[in-house]
MIBA-274271 format. One record per residue: x, y, z of N, C-alpha, C in turn; residue in one letter. Coordinates in steps of 0.2 Angstrom, whole numbers, plus 2048, in hexadecimal, padded with zeros to 3 digits. Example, Ala and Ser with C-alpha at 12.3 -4.5 7.8 and 13.67 -1.06 7.14 Angstrom:
residues 2
nx | ny | nz | cax | cay | caz | cx | cy | cz | rest
842 | 7E4 | 827 | 83E | 7EA | 827 | 842 | 7F0 | 827 | A
840 | 7F5 | 823 | 844 | 7FB | 824 | 840 | 800 | 827 | S
***
This chain:
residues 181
nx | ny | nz | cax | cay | caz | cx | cy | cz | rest
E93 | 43A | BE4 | E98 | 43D | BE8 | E99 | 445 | BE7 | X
E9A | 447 | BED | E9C | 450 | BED | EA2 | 453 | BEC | X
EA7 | 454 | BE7 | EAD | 457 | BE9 | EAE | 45D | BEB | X
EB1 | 45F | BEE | EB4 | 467 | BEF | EBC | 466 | BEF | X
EBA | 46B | BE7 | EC2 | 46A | BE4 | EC5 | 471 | BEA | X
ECA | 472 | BEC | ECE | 47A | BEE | ED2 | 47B | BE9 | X
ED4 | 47E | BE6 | EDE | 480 | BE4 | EE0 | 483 | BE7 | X
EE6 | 480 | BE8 | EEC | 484 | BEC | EEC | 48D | BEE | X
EEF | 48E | BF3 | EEF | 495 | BF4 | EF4 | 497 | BEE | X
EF2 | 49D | BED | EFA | 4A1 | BE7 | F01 | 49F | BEA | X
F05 | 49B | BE5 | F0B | 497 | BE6 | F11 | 4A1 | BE7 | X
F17 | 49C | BEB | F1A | 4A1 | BEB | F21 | 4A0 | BE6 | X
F1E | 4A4 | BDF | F23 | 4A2 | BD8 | F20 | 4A9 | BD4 | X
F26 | 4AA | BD1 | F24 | 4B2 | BCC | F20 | 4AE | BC7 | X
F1A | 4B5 | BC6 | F17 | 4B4 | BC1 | F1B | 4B1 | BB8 | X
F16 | 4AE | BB5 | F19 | 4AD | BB1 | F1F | 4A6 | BAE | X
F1F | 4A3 | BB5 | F23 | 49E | BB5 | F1F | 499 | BB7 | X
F22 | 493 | BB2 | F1E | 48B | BB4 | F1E | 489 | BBA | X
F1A | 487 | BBC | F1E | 483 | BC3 | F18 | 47F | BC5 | X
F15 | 47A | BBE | F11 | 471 | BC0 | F14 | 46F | BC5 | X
F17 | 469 | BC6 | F18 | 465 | BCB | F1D | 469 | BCF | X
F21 | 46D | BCE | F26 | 471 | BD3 | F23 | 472 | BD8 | X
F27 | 46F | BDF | F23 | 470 | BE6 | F26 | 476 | BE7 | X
F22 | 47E | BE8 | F24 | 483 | BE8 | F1C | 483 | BED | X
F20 | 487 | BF3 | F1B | 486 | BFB | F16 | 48F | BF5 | X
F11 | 48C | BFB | F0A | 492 | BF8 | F0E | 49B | BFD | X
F0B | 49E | BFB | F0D | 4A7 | C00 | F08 | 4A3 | C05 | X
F0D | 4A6 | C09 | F0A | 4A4 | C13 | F05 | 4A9 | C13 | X
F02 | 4AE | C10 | EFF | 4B4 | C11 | EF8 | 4B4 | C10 | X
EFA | 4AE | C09 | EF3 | 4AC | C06 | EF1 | 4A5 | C08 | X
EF5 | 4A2 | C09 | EF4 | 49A | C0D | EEF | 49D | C14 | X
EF3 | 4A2 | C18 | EED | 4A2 | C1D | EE6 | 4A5 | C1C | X
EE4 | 4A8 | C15 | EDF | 4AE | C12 | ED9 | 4A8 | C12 | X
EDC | 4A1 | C0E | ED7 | 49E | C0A | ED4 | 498 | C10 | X
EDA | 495 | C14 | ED9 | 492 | C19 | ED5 | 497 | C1E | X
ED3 | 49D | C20 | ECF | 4A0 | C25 | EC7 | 4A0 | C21 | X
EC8 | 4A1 | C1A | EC3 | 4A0 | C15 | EBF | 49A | C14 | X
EC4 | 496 | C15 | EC1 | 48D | C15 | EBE | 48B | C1D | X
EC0 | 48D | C22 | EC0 | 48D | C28 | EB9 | 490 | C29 | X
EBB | 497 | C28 | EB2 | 499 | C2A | EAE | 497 | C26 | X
EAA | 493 | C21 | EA6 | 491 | C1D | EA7 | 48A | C1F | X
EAA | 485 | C25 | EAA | 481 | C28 | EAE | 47E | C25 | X
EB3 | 47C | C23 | EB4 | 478 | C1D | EBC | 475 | C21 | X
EBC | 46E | C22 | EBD | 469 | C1F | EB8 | 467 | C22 | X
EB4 | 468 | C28 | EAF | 464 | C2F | EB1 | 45C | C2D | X
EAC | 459 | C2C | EAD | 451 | C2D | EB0 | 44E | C27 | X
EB1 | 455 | C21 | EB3 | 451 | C1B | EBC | 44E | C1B | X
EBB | 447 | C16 | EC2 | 445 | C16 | EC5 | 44B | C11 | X
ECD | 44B | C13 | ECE | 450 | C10 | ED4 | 44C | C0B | X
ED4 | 44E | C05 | ED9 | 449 | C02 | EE1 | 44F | BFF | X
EE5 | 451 | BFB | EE8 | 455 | BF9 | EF0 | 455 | BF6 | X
EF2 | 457 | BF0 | EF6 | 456 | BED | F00 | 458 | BF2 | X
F03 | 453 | BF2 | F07 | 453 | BF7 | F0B | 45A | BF6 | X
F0B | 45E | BEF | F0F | 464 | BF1 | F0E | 469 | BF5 | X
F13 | 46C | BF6 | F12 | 471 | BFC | F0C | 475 | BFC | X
F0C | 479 | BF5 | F07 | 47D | BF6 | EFE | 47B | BF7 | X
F00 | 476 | BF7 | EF7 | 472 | BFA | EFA | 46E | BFF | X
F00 | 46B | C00 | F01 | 468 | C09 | F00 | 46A | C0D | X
F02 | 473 | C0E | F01 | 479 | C13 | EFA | 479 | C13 | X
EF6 | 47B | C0E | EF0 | 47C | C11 | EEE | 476 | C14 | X
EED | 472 | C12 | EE7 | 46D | C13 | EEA | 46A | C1A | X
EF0 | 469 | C1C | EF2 | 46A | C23 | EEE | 46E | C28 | X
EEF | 474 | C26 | EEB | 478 | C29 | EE4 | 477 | C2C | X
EDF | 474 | C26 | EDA | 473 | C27 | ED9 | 46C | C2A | X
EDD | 467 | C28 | EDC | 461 | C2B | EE0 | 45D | C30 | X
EE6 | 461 | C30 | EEA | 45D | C34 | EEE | 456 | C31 | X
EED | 453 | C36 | EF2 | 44C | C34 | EEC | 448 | C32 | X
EE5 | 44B | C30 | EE1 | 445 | C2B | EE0 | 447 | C26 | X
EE5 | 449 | C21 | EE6 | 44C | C19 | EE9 | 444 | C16 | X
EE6 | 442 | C10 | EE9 | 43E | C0F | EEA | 441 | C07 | X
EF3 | 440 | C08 | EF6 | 444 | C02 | EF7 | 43E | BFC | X
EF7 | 440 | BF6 | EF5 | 43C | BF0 | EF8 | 43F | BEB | X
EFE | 43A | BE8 | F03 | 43C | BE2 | F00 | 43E | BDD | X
EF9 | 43B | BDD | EF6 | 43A | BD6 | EF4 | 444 | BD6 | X
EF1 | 446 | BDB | EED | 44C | BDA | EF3 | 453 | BD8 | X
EF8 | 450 | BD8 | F00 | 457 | BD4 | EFF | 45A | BCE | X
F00 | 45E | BD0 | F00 | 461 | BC7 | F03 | 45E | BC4 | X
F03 | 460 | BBD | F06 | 45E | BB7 | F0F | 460 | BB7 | X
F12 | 45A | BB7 | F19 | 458 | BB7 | F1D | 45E | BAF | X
F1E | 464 | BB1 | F22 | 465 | BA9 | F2A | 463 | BA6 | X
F2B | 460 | BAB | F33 | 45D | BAB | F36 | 464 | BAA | X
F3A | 465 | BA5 | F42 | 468 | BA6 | F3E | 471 | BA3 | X
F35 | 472 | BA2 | F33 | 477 | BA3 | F33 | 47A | BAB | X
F33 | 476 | BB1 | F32 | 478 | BB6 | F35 | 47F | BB8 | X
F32 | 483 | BBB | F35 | 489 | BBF | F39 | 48E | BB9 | X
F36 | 48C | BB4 | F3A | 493 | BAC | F35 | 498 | BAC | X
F38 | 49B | BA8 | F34 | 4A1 | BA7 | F2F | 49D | BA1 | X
F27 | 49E | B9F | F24 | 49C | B9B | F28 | 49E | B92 | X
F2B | 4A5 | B94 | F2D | 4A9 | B8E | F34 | 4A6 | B8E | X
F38 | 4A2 | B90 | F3E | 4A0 | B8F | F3D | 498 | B8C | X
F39 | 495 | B8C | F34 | 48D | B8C | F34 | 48E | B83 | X
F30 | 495 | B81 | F32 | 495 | B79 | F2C | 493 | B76 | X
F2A | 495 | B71 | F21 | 497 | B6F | F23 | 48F | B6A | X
F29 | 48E | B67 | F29 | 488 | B64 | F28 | 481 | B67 | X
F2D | 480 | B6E | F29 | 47D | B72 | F21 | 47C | B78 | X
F1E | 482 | B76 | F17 | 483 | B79 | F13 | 47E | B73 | X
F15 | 481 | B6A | F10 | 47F | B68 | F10 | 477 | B65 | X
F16 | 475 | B67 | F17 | 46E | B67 | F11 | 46B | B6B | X
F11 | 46C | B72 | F0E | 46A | B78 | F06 | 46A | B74 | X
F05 | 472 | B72 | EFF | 472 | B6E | EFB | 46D | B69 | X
F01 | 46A | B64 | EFE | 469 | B5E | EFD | 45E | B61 | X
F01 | 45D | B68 | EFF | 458 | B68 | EFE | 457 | B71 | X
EF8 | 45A | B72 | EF5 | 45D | B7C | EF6 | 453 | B7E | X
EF4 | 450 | B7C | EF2 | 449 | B81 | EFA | 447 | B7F | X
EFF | 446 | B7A | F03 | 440 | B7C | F0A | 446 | B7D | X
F0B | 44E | B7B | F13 | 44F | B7D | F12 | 44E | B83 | X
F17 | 450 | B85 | F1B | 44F | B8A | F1E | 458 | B8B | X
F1D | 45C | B8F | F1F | 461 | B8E | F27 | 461 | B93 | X
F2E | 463 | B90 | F32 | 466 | B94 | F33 | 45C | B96 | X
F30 | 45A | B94 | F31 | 453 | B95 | F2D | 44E | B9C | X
F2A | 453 | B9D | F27 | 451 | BA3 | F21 | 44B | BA4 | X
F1C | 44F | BA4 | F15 | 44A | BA1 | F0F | 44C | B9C | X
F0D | 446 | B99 | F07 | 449 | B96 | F02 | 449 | B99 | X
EFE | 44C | B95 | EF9 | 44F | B97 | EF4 | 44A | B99 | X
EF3 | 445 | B94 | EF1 | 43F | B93 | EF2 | 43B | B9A | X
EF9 | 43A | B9C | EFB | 438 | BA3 | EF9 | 43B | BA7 | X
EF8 | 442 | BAA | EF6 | 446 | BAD | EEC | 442 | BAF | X
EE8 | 443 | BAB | EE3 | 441 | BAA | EE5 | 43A | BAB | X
EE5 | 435 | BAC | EE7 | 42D | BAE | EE7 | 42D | BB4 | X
EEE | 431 | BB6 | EEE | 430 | BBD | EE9 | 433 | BC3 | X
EE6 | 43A | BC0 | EDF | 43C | BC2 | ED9 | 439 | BC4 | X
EDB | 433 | BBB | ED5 | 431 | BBD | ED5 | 42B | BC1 | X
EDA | 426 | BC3 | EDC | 422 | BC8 | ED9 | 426 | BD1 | X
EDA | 42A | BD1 | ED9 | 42F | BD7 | ED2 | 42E | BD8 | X
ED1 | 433 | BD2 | EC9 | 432 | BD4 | EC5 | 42B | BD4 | X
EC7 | 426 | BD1 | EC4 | 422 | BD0 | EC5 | 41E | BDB | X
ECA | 41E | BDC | ECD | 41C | BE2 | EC7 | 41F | BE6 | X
EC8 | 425 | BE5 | EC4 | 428 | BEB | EBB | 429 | BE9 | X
EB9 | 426 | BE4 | EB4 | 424 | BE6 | EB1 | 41F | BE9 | X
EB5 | 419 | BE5 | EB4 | 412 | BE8 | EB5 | 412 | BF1 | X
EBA | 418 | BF3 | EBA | 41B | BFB | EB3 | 418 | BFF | X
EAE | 41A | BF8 | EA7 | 41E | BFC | EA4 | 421 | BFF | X
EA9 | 427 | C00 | EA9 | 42D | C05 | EA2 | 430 | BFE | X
E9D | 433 | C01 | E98 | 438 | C00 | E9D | 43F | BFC | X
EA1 | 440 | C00 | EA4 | 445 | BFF | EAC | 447 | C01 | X
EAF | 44B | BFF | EB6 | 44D | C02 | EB9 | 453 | BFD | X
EBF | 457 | C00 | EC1 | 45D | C00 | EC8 | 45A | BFD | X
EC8 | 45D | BF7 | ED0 | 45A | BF4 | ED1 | 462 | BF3 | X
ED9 | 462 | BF5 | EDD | 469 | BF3 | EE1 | 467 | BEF | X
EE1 | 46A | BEA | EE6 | 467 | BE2 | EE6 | 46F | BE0 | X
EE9 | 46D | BD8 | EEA | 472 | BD4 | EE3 | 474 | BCF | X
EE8 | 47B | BCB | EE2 | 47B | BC7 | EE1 | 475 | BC2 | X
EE5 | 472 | BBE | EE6 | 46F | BBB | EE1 | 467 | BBB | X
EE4 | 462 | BC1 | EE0 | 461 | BC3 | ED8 | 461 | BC4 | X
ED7 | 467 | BC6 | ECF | 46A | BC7 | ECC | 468 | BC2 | X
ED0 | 469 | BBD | ECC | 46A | BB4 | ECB | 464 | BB1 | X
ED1 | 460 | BB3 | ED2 | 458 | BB1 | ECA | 458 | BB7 | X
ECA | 456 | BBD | EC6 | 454 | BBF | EBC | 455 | BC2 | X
EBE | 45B | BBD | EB5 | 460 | BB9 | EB5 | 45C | BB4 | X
EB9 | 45A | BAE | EBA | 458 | BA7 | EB7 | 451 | BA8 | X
EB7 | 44D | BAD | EB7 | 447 | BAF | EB1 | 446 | BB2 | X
EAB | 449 | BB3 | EA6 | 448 | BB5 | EA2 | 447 | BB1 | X
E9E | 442 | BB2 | E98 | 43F | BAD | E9D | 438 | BA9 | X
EA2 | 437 | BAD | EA4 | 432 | BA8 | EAA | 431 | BA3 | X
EAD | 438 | BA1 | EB0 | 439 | B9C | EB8 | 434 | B9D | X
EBA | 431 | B99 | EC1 | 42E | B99 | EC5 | 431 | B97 | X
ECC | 431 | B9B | ED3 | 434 | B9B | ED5 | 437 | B95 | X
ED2 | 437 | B8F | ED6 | 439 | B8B | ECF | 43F | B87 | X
EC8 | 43D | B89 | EC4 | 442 | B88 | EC3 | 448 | B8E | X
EC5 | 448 | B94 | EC6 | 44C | B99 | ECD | 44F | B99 | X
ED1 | 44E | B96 | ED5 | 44F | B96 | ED7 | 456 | B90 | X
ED4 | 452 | B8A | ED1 | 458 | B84 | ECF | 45F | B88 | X
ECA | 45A | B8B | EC3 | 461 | B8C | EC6 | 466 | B92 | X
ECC | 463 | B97 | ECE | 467 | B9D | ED4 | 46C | B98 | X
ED6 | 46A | B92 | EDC | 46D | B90 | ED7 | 474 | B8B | X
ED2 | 472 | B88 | ECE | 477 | B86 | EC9 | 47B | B8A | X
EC8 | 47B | B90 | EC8 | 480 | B95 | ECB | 485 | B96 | X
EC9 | 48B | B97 | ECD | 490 | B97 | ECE | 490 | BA1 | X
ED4 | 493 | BA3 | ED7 | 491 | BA9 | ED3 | 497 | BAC | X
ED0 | 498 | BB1 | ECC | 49B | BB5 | ECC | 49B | BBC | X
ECF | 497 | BBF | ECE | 493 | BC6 | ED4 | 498 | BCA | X
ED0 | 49B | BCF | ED4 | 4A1 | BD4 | ED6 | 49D | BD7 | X
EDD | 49F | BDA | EE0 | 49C | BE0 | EDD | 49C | BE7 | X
EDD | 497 | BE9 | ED7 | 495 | BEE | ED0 | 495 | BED | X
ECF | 494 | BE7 | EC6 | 493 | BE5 | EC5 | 48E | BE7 | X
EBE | 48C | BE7 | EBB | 485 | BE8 | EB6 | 485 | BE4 | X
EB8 | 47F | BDE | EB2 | 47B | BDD | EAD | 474 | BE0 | X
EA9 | 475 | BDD | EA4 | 471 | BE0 | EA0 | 46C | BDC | X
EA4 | 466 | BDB | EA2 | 45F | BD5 | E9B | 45B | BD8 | X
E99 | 45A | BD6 | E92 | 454 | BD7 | E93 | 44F | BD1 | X
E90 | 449 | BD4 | E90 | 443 | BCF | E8B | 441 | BD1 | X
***
């Protein structure tokens, strides 16, 4: 199977602030930048287009698909519970390094781990292969993207998970990757 990961256009939230599962809609400016970008390189044509219900990937992928997006709880960011929408420097370097010293099971801000984040991922993914679509266009986050790179070749939920948190975050707003299996 062929994925074509997107991430969302740049959310519209001040730098520097959490905002995982926060439905906080994408800048309309850049929403229309990446969809005109996806558009002329053909993109959704016949592909199923799957994508994470928050705004800032429900807006696009509308765009490009219309009423055949089929939207999936499982593809959300990461839930930071009572970190959502703070300032990172307010969140507190002792609570960051809590998070750090144990990635798969805290719970940041009380939300979800990490470990569950990769679970649910990998339900998703599993879901949509057994599809048996050859291929499809999922709009999610960066987060996701890495959980679902980390997960190629086989890795289980708690080795993809490792490996997606040990990546350094690189993924532009509106980029596309490109999975094979």
């Amino acid at each position: 199977m062929r994925l074509l990961l997107v991430r969302h256009p740049r959310p519209d939230v001040a730098a520097g602030v959490c905002y995982g599962s926060a439905d906080v809609p994408a800048n309309a400016e850049e929403t229309r930048r990446v969809h005109t970008t996806l558009s002329d390189a053909g993109f959704p044509g016949p592909l199923p287009v799957y994508a994470s219900p928050l705004r800032r990937c429900a807006g696009l992928a509308r765009l490009l698909a219309g009423d055949q997006v089929v939207f999936d709880a499982r593809l959300a960011e990461m839930d930071f519970g009572a970190w959502e929408l703070r300032s990172w420097d307010d969140i507190g370097r002792d609570a960051v390094d809590a998070w750090n010293a144990d990635l798969l099971h805290y719970r940041p801000g009380g939300g979800e781990s990490l470990l569950q984040v990769a679970r649910r991922v990998t339900a998703f993914r599993d879901a949509l292969y057994a599809a048996g679509h050859p291929e499809a266009l999922v709009i999610c986050h960066a987060g996701t993207m890495r959980l679902l790179t980390a997960m190629q070749g086989g890795a289980a939920p708690e080795q993809a998970a490792l490996q997606a948190a040990s990546t350094p975050h690189r993924i532009a707003y509106g980029e596309m990757l490109v999975l094979k299996d």
